[in-house]
C-alpha positions as CSV (number, residue, x, y, z in Angstrom):
1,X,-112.2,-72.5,-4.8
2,X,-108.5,-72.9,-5.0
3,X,-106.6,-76.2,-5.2
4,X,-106.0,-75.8,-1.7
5,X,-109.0,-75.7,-0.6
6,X,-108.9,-71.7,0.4
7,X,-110.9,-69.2,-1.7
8,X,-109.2,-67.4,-4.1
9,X,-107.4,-64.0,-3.4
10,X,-108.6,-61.5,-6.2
11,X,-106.4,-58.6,-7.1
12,X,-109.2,-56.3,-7.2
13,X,-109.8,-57.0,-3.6
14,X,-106.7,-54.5,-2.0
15,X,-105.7,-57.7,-0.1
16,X,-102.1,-57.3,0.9
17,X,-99.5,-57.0,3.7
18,X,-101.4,-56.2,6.9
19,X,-101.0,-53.1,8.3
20,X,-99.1,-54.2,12.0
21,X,-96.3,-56.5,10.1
22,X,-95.5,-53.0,7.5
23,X,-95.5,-51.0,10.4
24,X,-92.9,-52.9,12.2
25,X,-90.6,-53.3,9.2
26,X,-90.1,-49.6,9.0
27,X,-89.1,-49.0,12.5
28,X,-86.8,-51.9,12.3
29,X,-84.9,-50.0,9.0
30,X,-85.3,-46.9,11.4
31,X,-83.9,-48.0,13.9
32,X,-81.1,-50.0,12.5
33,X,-79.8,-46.3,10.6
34,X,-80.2,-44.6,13.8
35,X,-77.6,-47.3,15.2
36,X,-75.2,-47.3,12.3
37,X,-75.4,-43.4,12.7
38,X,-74.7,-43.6,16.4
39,X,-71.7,-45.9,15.8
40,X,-70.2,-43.6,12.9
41,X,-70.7,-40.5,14.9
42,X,-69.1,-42.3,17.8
43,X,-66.4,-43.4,15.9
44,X,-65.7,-40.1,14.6
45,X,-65.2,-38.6,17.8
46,X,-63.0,-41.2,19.1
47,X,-60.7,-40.5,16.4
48,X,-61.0,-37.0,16.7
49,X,-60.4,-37.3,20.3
50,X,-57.1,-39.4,19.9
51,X,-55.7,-36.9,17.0
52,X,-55.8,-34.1,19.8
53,X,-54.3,-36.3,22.1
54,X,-51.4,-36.9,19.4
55,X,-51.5,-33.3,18.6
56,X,-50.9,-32.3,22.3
57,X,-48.2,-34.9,22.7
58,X,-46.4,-33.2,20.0
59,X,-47.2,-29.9,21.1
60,X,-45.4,-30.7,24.6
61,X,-42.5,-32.6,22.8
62,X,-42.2,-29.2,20.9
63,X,-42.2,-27.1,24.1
64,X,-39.7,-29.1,25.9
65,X,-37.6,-29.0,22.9
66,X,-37.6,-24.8,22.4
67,X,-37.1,-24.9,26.2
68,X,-34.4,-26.5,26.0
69,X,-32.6,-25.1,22.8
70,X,-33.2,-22.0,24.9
71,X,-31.4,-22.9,28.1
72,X,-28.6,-24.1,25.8
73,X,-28.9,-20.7,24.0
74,X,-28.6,-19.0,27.4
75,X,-26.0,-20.8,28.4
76,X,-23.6,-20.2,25.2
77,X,-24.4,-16.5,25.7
78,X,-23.0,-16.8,29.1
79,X,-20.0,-18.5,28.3
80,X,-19.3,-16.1,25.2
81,X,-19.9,-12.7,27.5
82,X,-17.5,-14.3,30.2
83,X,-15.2,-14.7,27.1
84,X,-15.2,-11.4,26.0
85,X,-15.4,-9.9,29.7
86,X,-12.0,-12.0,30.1
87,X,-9.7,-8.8,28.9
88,X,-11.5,-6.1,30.5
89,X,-11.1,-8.0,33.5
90,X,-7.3,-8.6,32.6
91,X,-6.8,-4.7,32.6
92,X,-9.1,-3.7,35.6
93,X,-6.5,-6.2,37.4
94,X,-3.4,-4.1,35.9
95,X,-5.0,-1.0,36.8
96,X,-5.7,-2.5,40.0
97,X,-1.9,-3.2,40.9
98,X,-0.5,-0.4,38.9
99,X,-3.1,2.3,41.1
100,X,-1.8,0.1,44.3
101,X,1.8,0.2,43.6
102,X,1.8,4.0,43.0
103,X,-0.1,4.3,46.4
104,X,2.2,1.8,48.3
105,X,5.0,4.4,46.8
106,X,3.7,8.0,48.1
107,X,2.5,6.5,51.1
108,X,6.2,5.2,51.9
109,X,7.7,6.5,55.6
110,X,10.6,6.6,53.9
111,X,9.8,8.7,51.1
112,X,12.0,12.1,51.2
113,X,11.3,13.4,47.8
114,X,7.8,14.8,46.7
115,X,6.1,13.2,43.6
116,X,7.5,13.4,40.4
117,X,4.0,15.2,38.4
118,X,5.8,13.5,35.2
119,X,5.6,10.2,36.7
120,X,2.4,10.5,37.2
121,X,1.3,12.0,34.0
122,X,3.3,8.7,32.3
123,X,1.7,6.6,35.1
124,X,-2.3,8.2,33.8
125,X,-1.0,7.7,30.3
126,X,-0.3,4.0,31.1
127,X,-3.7,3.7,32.5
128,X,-5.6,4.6,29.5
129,X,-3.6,3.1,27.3
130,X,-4.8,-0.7,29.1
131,X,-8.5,1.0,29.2
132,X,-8.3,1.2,25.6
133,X,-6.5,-1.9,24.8
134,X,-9.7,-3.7,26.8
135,X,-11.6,-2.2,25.0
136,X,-10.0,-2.9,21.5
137,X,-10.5,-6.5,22.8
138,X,-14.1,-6.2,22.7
139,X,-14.3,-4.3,19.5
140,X,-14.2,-0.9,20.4
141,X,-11.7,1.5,18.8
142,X,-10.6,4.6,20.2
143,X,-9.8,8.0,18.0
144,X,-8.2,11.1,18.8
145,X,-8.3,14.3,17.5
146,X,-5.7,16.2,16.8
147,X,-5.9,20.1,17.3
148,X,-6.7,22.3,14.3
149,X,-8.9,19.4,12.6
150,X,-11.9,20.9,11.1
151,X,-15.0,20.2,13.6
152,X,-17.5,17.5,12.7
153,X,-20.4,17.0,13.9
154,X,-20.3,13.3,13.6
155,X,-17.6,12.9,15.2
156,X,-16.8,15.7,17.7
157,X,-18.9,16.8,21.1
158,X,-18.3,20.7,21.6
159,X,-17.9,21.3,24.9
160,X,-16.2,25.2,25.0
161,X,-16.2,27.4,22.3
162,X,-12.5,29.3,21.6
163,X,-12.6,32.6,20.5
164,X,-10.0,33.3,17.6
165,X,-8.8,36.0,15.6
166,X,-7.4,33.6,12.9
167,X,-10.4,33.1,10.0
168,X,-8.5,29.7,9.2
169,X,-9.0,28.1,12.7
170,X,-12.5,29.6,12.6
171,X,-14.6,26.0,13.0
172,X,-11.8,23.8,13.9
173,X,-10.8,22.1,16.8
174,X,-8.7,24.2,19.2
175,X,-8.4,21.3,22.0
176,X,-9.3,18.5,22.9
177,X,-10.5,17.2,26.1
178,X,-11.4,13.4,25.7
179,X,-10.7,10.9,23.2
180,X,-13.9,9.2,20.9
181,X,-14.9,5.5,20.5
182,X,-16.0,3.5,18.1
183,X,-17.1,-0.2,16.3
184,X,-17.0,-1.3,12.9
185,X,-17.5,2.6,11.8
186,X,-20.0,3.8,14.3
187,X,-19.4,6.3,16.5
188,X,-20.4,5.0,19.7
189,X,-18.9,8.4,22.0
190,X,-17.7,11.4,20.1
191,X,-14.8,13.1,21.4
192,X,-15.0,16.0,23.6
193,X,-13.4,19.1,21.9
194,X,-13.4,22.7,22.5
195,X,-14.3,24.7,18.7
196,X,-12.9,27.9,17.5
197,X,-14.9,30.5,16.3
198,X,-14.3,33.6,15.1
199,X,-14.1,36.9,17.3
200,X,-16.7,39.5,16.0
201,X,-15.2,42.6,15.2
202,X,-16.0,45.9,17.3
203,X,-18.9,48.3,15.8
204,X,-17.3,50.9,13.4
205,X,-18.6,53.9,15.8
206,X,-16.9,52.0,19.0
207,X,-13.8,51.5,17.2
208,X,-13.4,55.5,15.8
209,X,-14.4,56.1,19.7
210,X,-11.5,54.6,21.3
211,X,-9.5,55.8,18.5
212,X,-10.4,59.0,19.5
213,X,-9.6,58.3,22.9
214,X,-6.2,56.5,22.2
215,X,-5.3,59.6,20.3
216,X,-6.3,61.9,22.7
217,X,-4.5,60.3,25.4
């Protein structure tokens, strides 16, 4: 017997923890990691969910931001194609009073002379001339051709063909009908011309025939 009073324990025996109190200790740790797991996994998403939130925040901030860089946008363009409409407006309003003047004129009761054709051609000549100073405003160059230029493609819109019996104005421009434009080197309308091109001559056998005929006449 112990000191105690209570028999001794031997080792040999297998005496040790009872089975219930073991038991219960290992759910306990169980369940204590299932908890801690539950927290961090709740965690996790609560910081994931507030990151989208700040993510979508700055998402719309961004939105309202391009949307409004591209009213502003929108509205420079506006203000910078009202600028540059400004002189073709300027000369529609010249040709405007310059077309009503000349009509107020002819249309007079007391006109007693018919119309001058080389007031008129001066008055169309004044009238193009604005056209292409509007123009000029917004860039746009006009060229002319002169006749006798040698045709190019690049430049020039055939729109007749000239027979000639000259092989020097074979390929060149024999008139011109309308005036080109262009911007910073580009053609953007060719000029209308008429080209020359050499007349084909007559079949020797037709020729010695109505040499013959000449002759016999």
């Amino acid at each position: 017997m112990s000191r105690d009073g209570e028999p001794p324990v031997s080792e040999a025996s297998g005496a040790g923890p009872e089975p219930g109190r073991a038991g219960n200790a290992g759910n306990a740790g169980a369940g204590d990691a299932g908890a801690v797991l539950h927290a961090e996994v709740r965690d996790a998403l609560a910081g994931l969910t507030a990151r989208l939130d700040r993510e979508r925040e700055r998402a719309e901030h961004r939105e309202a931001v391009i949307d409004r860089l591209h009213e502003e946008n929108q509205r420079l363009r506006r203000g910078e194609l009202q600028a540059m409409l400004e002189p073709v407006r300027a000369a529609l309003y010249r040709l405007h009073d310059q077309a009503r003047r000349e009509s107020d004129r002819l249309r007079a009761p007391d006109l007693t002379e018919a119309p001058d054709p080389r007031r008129t051609a001066v008055l169309l000549a004044a009238v193009a001339d604005d056209v292409a100073d509007a123009l000029a405003r917004l860039g746009v160059e006009r060229f002319t051709v002169e006749p006798g230029a040698p045709y190019d493609a690049s430049r020039h819109r055939p729109v007749a063909v000239t027979p000639v019996d000259d092989p020097v104005a074979d390929g060149t421009v024999t008139t011109v009908q309308s005036d080109g434009f262009e911007q910073s080197g580009k053609v953007l309308r060719k000029a209308a011309v008429s080209v020359g091109r050499l007349a084909e001559p007559a079949p020797a056998g037709e020729a010695a025939h109505n040499g013959q005929t000449t002759n016999s006449g």
